[in-house]
Backbone atoms as SQL, in Angstrom:
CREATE TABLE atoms (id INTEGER PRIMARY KEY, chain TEXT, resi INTEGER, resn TEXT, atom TEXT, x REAL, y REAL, z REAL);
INSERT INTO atoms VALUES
  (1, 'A', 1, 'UNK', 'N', 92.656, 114.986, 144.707),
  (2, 'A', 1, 'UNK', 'CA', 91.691, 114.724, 145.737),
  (3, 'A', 1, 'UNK', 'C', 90.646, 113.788, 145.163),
  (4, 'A', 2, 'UNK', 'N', 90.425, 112.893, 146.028),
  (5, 'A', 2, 'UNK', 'CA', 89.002, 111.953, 145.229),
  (6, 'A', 2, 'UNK', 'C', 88.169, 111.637, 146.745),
  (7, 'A', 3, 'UNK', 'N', 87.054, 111.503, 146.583),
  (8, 'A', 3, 'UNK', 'CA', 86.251, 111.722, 147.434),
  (9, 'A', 3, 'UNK', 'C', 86.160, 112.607, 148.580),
  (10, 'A', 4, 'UNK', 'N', 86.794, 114.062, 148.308),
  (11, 'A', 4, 'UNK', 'CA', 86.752, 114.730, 149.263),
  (12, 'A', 4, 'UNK', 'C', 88.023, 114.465, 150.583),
  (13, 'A', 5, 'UNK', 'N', 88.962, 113.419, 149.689),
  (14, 'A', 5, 'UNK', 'CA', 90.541, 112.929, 150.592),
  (15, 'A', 5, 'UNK', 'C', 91.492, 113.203, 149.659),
  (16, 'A', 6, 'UNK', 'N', 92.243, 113.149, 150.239),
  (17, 'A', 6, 'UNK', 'CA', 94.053, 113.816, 149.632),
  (18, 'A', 6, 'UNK', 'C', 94.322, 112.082, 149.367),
  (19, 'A', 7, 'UNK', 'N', 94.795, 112.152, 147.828),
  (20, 'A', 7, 'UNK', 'CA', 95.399, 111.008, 147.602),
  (21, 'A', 7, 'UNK', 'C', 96.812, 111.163, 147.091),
  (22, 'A', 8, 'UNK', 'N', 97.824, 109.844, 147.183),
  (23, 'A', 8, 'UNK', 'CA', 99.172, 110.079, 146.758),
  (24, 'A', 8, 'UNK', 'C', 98.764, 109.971, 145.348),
  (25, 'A', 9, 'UNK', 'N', 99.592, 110.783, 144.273),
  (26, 'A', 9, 'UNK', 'CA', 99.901, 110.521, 143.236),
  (27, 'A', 9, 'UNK', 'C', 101.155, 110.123, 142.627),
  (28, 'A', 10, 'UNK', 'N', 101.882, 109.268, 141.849),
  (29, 'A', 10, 'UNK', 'CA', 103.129, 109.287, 141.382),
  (30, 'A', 10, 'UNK', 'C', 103.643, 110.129, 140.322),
  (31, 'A', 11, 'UNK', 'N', 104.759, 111.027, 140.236),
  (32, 'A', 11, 'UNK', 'CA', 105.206, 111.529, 139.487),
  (33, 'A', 11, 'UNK', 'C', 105.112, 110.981, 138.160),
  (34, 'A', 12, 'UNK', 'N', 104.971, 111.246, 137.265),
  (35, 'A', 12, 'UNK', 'CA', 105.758, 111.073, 135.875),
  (36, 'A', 12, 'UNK', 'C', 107.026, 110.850, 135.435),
  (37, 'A', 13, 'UNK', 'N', 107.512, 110.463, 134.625),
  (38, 'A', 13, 'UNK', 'CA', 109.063, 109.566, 133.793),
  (39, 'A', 13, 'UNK', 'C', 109.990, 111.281, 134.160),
  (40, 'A', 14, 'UNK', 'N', 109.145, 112.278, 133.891),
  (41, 'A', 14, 'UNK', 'CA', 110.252, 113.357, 134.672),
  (42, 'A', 14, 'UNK', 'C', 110.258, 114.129, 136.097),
  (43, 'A', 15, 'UNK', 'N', 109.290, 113.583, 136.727),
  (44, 'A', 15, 'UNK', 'CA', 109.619, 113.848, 138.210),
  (45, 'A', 15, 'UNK', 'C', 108.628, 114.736, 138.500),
  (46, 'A', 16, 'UNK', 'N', 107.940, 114.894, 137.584),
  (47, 'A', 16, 'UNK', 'CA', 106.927, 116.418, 137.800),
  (48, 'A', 16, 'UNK', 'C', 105.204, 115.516, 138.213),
  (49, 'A', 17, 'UNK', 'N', 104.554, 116.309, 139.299),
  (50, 'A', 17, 'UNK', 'CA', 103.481, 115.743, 138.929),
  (51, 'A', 17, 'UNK', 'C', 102.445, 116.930, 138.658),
  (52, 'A', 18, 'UNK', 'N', 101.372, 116.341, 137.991),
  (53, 'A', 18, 'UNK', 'CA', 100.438, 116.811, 137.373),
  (54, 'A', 18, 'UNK', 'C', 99.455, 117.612, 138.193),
  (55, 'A', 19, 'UNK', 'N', 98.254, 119.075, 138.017),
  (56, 'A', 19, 'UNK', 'CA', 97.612, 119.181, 139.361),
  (57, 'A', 19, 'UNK', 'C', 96.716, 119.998, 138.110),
  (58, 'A', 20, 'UNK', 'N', 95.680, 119.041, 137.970),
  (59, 'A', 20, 'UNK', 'CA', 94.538, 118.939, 137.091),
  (60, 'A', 20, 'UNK', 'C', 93.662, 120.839, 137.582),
  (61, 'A', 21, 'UNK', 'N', 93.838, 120.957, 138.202),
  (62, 'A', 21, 'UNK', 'CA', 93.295, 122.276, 138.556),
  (63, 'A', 21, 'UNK', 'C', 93.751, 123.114, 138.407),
  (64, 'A', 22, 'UNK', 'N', 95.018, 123.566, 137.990),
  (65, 'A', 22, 'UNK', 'CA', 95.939, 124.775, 137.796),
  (66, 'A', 22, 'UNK', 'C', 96.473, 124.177, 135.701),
  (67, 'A', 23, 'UNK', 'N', 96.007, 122.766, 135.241),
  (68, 'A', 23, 'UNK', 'CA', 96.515, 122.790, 134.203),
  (69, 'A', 23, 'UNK', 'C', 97.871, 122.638, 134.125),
  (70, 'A', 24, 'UNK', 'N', 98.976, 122.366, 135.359),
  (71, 'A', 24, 'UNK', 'CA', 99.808, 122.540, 135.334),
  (72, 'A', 24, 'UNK', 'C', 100.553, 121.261, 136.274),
  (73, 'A', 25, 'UNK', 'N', 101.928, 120.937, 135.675),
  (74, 'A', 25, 'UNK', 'CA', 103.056, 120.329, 136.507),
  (75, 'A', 25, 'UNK', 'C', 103.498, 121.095, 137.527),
  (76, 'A', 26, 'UNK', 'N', 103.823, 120.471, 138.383),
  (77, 'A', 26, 'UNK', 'CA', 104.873, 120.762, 139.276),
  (78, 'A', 26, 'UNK', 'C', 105.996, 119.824, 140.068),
  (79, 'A', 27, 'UNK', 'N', 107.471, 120.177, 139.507),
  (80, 'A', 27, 'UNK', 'CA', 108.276, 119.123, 139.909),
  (81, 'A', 27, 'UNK', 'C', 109.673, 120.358, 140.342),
  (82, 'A', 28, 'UNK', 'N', 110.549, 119.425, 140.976),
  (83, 'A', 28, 'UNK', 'CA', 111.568, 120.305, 141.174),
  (84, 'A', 28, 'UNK', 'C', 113.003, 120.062, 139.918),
  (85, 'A', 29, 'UNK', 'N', 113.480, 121.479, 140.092),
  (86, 'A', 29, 'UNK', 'CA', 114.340, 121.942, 139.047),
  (87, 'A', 29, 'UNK', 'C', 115.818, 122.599, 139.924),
  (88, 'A', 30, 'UNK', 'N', 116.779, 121.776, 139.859),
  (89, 'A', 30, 'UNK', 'CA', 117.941, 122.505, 140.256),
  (90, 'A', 30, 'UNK', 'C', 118.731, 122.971, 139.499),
  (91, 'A', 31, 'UNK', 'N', 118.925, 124.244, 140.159),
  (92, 'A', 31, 'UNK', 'CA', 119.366, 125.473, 139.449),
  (93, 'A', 31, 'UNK', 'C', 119.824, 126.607, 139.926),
  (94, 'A', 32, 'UNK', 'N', 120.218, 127.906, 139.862),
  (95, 'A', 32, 'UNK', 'CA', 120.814, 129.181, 140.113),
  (96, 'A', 32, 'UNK', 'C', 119.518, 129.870, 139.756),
  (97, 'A', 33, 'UNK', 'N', 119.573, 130.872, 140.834),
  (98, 'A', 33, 'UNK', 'CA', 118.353, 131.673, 141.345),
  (99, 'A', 33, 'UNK', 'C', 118.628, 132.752, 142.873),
  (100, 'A', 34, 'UNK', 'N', 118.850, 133.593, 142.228),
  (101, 'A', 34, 'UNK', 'CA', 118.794, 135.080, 143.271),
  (102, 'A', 34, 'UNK', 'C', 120.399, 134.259, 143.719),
  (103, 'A', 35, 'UNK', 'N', 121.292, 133.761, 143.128),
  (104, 'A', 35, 'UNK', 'CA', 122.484, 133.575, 144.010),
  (105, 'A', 35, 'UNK', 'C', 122.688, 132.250, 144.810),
  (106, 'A', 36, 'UNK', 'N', 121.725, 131.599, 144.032),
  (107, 'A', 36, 'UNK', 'CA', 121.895, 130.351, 145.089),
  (108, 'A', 36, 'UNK', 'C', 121.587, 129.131, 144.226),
  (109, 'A', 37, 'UNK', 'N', 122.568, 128.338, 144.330),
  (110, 'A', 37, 'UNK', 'CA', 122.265, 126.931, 143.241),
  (111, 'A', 37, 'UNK', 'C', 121.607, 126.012, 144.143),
  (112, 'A', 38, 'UNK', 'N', 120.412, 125.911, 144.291),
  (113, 'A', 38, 'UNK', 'CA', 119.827, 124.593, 145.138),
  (114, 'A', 38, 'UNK', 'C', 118.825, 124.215, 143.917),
  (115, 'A', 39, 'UNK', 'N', 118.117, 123.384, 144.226),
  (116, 'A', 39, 'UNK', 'CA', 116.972, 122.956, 143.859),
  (117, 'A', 39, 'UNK', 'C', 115.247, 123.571, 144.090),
  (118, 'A', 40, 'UNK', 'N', 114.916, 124.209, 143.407),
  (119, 'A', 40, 'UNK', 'CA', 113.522, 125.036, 143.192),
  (120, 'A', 40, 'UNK', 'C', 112.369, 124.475, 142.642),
  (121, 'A', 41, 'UNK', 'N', 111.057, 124.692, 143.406),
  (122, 'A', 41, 'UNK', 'CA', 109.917, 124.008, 142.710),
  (123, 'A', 41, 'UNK', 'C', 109.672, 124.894, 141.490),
  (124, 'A', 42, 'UNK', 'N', 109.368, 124.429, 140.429),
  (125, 'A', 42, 'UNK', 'CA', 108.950, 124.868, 138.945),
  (126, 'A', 42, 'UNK', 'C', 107.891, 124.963, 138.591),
  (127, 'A', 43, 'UNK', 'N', 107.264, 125.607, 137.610),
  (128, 'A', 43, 'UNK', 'CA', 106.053, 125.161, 136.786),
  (129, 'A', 43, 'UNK', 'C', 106.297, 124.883, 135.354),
  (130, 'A', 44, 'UNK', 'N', 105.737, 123.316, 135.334),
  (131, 'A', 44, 'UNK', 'CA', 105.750, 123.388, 133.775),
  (132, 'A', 44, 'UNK', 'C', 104.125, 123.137, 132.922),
  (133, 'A', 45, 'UNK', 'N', 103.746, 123.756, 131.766),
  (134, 'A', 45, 'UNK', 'CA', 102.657, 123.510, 131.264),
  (135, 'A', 45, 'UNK', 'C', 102.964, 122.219, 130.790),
  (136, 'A', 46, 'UNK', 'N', 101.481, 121.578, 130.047),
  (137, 'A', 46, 'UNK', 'CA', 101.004, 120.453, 130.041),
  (138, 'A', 46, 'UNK', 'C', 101.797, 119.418, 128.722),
  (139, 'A', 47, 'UNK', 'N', 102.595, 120.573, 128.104),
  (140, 'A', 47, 'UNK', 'CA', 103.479, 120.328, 127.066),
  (141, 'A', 47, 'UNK', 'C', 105.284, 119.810, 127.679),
  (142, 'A', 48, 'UNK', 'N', 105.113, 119.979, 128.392),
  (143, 'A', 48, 'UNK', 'CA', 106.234, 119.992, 130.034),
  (144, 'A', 48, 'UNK', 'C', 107.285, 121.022, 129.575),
  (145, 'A', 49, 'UNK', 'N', 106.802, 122.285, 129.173),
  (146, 'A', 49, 'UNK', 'CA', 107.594, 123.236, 129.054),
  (147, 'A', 49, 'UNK', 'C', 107.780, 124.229, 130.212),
  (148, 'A', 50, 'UNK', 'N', 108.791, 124.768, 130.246),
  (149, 'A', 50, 'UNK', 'CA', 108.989, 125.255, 131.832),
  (150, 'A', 50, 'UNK', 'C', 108.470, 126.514, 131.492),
  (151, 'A', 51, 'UNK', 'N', 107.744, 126.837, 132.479),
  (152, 'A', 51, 'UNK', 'CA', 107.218, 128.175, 132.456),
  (153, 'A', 51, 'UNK', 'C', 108.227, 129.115, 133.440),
  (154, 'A', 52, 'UNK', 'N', 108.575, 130.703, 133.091),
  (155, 'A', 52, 'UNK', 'CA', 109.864, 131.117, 133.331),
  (156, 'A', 52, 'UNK', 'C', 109.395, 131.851, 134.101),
  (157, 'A', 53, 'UNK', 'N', 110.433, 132.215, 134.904),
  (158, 'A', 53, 'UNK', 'CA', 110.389, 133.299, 135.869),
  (159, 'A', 53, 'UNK', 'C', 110.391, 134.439, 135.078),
  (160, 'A', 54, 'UNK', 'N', 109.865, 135.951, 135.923),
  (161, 'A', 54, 'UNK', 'CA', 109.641, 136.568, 135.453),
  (162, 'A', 54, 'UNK', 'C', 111.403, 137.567, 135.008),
  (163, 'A', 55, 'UNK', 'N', 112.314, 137.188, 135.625),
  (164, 'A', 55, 'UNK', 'CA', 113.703, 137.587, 135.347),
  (165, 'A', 55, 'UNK', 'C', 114.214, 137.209, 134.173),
  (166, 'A', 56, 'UNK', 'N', 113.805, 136.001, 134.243),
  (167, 'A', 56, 'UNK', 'CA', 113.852, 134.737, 133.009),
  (168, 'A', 56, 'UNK', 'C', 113.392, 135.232, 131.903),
  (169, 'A', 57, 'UNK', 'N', 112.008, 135.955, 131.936),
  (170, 'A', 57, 'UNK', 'CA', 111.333, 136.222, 130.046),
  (171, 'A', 57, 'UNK', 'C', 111.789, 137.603, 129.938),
  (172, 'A', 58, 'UNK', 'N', 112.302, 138.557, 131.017),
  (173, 'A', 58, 'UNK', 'CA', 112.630, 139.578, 130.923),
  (174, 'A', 58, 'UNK', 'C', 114.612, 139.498, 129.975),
  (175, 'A', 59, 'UNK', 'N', 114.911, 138.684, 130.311),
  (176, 'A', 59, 'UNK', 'CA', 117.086, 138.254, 129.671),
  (177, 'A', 59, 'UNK', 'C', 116.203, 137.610, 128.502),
  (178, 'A', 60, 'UNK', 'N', 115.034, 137.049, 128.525),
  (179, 'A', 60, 'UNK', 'CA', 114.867, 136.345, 127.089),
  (180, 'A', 60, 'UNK', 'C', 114.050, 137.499, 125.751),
  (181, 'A', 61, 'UNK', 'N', 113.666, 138.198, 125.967),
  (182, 'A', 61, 'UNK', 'CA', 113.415, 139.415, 125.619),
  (183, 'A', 61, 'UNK', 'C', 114.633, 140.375, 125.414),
  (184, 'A', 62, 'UNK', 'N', 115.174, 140.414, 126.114),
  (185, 'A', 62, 'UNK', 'CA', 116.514, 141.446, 126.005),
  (186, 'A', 62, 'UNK', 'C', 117.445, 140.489, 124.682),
  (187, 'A', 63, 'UNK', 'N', 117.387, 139.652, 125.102),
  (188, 'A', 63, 'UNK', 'CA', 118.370, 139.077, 124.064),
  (189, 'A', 63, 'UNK', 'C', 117.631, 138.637, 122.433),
  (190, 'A', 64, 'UNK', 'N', 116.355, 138.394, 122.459),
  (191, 'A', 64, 'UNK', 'CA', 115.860, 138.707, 121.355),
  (192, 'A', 64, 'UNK', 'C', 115.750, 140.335, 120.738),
  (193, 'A', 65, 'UNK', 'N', 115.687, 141.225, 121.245),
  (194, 'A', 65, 'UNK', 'CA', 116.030, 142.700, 121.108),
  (195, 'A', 65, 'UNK', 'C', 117.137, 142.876, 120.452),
  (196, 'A', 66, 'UNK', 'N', 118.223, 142.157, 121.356),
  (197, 'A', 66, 'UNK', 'CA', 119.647, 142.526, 120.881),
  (198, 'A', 66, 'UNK', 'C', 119.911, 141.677, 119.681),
  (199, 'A', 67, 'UNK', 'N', 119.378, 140.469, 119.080),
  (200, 'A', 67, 'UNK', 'CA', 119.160, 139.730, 117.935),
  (201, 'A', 67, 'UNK', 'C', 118.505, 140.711, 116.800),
  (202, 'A', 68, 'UNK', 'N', 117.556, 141.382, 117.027),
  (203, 'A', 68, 'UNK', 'CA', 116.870, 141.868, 115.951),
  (204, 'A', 68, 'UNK', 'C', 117.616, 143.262, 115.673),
  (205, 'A', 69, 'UNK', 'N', 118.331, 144.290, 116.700),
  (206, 'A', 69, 'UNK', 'CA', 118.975, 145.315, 116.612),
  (207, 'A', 69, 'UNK', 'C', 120.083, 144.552, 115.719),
  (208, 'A', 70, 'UNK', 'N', 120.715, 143.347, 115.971),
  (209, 'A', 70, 'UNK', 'CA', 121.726, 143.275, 115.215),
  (210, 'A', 70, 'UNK', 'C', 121.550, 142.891, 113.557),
  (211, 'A', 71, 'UNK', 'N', 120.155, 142.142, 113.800),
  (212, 'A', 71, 'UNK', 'CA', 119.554, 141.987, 112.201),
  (213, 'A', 71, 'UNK', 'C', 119.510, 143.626, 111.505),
  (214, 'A', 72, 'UNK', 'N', 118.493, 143.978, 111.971),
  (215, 'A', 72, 'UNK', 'CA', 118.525, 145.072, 111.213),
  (216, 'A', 72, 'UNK', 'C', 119.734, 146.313, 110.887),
  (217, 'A', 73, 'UNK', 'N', 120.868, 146.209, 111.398),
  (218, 'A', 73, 'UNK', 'CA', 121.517, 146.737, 111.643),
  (219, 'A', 73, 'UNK', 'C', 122.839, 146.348, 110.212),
  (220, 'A', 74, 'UNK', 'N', 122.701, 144.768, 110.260),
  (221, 'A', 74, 'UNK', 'CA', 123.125, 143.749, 108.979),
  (222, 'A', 74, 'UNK', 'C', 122.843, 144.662, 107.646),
  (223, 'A', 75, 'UNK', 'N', 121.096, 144.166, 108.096),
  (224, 'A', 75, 'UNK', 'CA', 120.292, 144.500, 106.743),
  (225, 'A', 75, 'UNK', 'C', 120.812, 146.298, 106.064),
  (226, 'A', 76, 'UNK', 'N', 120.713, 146.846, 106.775),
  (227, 'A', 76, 'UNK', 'CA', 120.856, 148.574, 106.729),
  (228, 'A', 76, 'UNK', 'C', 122.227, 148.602, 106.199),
  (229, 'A', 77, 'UNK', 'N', 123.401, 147.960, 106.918),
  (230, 'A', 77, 'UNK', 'CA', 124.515, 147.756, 106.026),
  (231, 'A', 77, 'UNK', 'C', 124.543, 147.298, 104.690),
  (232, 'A', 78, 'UNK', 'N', 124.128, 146.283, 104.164),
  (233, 'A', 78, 'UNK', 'CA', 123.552, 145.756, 103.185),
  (234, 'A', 78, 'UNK', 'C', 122.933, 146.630, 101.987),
  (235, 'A', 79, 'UNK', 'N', 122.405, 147.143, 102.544),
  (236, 'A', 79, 'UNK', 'CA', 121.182, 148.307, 101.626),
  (237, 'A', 79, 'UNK', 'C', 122.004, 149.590, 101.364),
  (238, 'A', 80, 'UNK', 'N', 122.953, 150.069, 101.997),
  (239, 'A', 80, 'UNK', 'CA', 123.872, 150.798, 102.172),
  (240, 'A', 80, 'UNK', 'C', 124.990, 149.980, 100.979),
  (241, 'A', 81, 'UNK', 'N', 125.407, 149.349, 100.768),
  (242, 'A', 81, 'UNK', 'CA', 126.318, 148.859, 100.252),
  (243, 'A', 81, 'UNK', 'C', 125.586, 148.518, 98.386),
  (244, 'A', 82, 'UNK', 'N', 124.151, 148.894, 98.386),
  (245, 'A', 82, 'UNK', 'CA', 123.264, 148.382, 96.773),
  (246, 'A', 82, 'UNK', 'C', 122.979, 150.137, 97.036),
  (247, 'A', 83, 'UNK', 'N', 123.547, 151.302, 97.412),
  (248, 'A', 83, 'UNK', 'CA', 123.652, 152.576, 97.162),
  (249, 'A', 83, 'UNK', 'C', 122.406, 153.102, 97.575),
  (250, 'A', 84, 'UNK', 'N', 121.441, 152.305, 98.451),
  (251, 'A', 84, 'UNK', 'CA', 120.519, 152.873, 98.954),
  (252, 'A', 84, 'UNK', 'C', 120.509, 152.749, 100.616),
  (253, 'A', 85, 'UNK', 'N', 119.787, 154.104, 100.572),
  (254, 'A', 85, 'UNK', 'CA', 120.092, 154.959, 102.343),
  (255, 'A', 85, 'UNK', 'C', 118.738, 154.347, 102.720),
  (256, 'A', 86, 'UNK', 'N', 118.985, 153.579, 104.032),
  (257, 'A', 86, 'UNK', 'CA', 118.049, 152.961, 104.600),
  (258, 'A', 86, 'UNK', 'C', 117.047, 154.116, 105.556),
  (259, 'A', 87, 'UNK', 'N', 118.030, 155.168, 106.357),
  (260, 'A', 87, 'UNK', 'CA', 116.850, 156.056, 106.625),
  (261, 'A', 87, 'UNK', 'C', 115.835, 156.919, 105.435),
  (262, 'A', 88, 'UNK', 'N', 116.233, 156.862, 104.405),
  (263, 'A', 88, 'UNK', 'CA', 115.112, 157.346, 103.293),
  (264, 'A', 88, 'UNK', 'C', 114.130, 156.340, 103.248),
  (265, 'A', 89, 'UNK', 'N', 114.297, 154.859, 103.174),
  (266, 'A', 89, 'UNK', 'CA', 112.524, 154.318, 103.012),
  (267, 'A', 89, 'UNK', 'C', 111.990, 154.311, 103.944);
């Protein structure tokens, strides 16, 4: 907005434009969502990283979980195998 009027702005080299008041992009992203592959408006921060749905950080969380269960799980084998019982430390 400049003088109290709605002005056009042009996107950026990736399609997103900028909205100085939220700190944030907004461009569209096609993709799969609740069952449906169309094209969805996004948010990306100012780094143009996509900011995720909340389904999204919830599978990205789960799968870092299941990364670290499997680390430690390595490690405990490991420690097990140099004759020491990992539930004792």
């Amino acid at each position: 907005m400049q003088d109290g009027k709605y002005c056009f702005e042009s996107a950026n080299e990736n399609g997103h434009f900028w909205i100085p008041e939220l700190d944030l992009f907004l461009g569209i992203w096609p993709g799969e969502r609740l069952g449906q592959n169309i094209s969805w408006l996004r948010w990306w921060d100012k780094s143009e990283n996509l900011l995720l749905w909340s389904s999204e950080q919830a599978e990205q969380e789960k799968q870092k979980a299941e990364q670290e269960k499997q680390r430690a799980e390595k490690l405990a084998a490991k420690l097990r195998d140099l004759g020491v019982d990992p539930n004792s430390l």
